[in-house]
N, C-alpha and C positions, 0 to 999 in steps of 0.2 A: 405513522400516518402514511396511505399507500397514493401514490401518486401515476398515473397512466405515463407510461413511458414512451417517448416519439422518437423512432428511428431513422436518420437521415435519409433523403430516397436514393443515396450514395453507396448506400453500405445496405446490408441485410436488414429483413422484417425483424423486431422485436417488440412485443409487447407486454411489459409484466410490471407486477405489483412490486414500487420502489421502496415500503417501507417493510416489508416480508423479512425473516431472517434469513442469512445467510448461514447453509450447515452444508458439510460436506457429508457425501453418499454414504451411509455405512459401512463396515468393511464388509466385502463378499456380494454386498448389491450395487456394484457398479454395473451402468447398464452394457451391454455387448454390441448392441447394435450401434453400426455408423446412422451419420448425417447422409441425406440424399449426396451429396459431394463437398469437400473440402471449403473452405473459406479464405481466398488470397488475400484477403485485406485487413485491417483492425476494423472492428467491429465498434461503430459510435453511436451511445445514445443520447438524447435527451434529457438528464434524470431531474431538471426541473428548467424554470424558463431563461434560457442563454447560459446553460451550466452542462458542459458535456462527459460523456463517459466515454471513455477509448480504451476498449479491449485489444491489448496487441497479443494478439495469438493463445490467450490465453496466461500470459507468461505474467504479467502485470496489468495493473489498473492506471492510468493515467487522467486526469483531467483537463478541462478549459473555461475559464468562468467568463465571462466578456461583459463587461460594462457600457457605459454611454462613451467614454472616451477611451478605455483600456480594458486589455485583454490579459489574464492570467494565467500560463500553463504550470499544474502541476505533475512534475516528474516528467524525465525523459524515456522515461522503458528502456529496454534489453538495447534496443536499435536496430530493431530487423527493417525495419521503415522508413519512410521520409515523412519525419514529425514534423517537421518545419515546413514540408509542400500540405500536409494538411490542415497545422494551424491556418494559414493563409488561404486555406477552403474555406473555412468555418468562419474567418473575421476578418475583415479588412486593417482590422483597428490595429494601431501598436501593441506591442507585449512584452511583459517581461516570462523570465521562466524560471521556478523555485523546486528543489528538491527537498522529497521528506527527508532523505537520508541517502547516504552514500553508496549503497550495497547497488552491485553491476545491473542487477533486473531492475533498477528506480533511474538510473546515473549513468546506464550504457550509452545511451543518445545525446548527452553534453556536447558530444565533437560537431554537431549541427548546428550548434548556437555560437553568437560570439562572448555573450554574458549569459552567467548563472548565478542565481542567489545557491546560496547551499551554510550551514550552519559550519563556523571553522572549524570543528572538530573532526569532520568528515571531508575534508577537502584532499589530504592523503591516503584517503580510502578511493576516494575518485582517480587520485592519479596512477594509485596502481589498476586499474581494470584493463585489462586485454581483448583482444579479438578473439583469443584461443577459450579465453573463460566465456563472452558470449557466445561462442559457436556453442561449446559443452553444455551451457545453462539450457539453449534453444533444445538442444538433443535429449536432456533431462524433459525436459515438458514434454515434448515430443512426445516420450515414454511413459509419461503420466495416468497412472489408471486409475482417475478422477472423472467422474463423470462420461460424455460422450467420448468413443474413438474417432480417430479420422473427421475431427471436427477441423483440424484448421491445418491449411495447404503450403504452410511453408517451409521452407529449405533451409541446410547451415548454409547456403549460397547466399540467402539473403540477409544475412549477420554484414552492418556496414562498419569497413575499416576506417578509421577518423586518424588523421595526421595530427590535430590540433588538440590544443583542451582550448575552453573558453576562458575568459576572465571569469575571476569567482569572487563575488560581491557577497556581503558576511549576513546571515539572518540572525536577530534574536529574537528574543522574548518581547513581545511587546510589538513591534515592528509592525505597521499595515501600510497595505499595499492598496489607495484611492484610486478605484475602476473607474468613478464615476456612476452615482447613482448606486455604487455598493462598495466594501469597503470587507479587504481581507485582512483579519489579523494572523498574526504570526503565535503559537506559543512551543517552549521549550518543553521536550519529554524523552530525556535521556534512557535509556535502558538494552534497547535494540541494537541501537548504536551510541555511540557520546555526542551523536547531534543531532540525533531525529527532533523532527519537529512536528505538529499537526497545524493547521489551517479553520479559522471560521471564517465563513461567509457569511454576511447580514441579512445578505437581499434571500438567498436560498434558507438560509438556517441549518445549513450543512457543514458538518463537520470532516475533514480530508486528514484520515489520521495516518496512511502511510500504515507501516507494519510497526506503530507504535504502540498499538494495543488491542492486534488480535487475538483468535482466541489462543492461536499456539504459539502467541508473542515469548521470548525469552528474557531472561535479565543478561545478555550476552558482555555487555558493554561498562557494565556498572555492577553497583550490588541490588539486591533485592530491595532493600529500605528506597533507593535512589529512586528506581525504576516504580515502583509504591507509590511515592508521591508525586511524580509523574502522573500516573494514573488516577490520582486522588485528586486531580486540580482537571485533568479532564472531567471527571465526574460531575463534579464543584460548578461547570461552563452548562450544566444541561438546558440551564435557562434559556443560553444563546442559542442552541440549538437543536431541530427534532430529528436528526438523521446521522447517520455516519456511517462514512464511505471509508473503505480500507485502500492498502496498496495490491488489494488481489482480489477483488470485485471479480465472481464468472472465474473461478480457479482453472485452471489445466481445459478441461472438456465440459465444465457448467457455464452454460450460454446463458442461465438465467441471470438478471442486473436486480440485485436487489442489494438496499441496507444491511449494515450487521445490526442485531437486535440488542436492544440497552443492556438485557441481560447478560449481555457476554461479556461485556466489560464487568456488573456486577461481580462474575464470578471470576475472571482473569484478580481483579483485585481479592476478593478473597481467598484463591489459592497462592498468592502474593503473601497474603496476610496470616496466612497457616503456616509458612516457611518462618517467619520470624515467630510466631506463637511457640511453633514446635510441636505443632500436630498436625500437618500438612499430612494428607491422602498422596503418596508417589506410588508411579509406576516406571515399569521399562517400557520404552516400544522404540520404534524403528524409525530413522531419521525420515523424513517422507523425498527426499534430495537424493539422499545416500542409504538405499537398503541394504546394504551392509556393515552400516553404522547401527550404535542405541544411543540412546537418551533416558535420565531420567527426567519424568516431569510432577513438579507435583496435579493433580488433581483436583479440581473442583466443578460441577455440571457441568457445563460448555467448555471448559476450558481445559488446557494441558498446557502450562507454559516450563519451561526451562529452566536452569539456574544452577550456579556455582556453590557448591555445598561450602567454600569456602569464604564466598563474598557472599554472606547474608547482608550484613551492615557493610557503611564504611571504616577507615583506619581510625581509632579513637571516638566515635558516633557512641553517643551514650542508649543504650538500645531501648528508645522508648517506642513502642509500634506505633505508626502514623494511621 
């Protein structure tokens, strides 16, 4: 379902259809032209009423849901920013701040807060990230020949060095977070990482899934079977929900804000579901991070996801396909 999208009068004009799929350019029709000039700022939208979208440079997707009493950030981004000077643009209200998962593009901006919810399995994923990794991550986008060039105006100068971590208060399964007037639940979807998590909102019917079930999501963390039913219980939730928002909403140089489309999960599960059959469609291609790396993935319409030829199942898992 498409919804008119309202762009802060803070930040840049956007208008586009919220519930449209999200695809990346084909290979070879990326376009070549620049933007009329760079964009210093993250980019915030509307994507429904009192629920925000914050494009930081391109690099990640972040959120902000705000209730009648409480306010909910999800993910801290890379940290080229001052997240926390622009929560406090957008709400007055108190807030807490949960991450989908630990990887430095979702967890780099932690050192701003003094509490963070984050899943325990990901809590030493947080503690090792560096300044020198987000300056390099920034530099990789930078280089991103994803959509528009010269879309967004910042610097490794603006990579923020943090002295501190926060307190880190533990998410599960189950767990909701009362806005007031809406009501966030918590669920567990291992694969990505061993503690990604996703997010429903009641009041929006938006689902904030983090890179727990994109199209070129991996089983990096787990096995295939694990990361499967993961997916298989997102799917299971469609009632609660008509949309879902990734952790890379507007990739590298697509300014566009829209939903990923139901189909992509569709087929992320089914190319899941070919690796345990044993007829999975694979290919080689090229890390999109590191183009001097390969990958194999397997294949299915939308999707290409990753995986350990050697972790299909778990240790003793009796291999009945989910």
């Amino acid at each position: 379902m498409s919804s008119k999208t309202r762009l802060l009068a803070a930040c840049c004009l956007l208008i586009s259809a919220a519930g449209a799929q999200q695809l990346p350019p084909a290979p070879g029709n990326t376009p070549t032209r620049t933007t009329a000039g760079p964009i210093s700022r993250p980019m915030v939208v509307e994507i429904a009423k009192d629920t925000y979208f914050i494009n930081e440079f391109g690099m990640d997707a972040q959120y902000l849901i705000v209730g009648e009493k409480r306010a909910l950030a999800i993910d801290t981004g890379t940290g080229f920013y001052d997240y926390k000077a622009l929560i406090q643009r957008l709400t007055k209200l108190p807030y807490d701040v949960v991450l989908t998962h630990g990887h430095p593009d979702h967890a780099g901006g932690v050192g701003q807060f003094e509490q963070v919810y984050i899943h325990p399995a990901d809590i030493e994923m947080v503690r090792r990230i560096t300044y020198e990794g987000q300056v390099q991550y920034g530099e990789i986008m930078w280089n991103m020949a994803i959509g528009y060039r010269g879309v967004w105006g910042y610097t490794p100068a603006d990579a923020r060095r943090f002295t501190k971590l926060p307190e880190f208060k533990p998410l599960s399964e189950g767990q909701v977070f009362d806005l007031g007037g809406r009501k966030v639940t918590v669920y567990e979807l291992p694969g990505h990482t061993r503690g990604s998590c996703f997010f429903i909102d009641d009041k929006s019917r938006i689902a904030f899934t983090g890179d727990a079930a994109n199209g070129n999501v991996g089983a990096s963390a787990t096995s295939v079977s694990t990361i499967l039913r993961g997916l298989l219980k997102l799917r299971s939730l469609r009632t609660q929900y008509d949309r879902q928002y990734t952790g890379h909403t507007s990739y590298a140089g697509t300014i566009d804000v829209v939903s990923q489309s139901p189909q992509v999960l569709d087929d992320v599960i089914e190319a899941f579901r070919a690796l345990l059959r044993g007829d999975a469609k694979t290919e080689v291609i090229r890390n999109h991070l590191f183009p001097d790396r390969t990958q194999t993935v397997s294949v299915h319409g939308s999707a290409r996801v990753s995986f350990d030829p050697n972790r299909l199942w778990e240790p003793g898992e009796e291999h009945i396909i989910p």
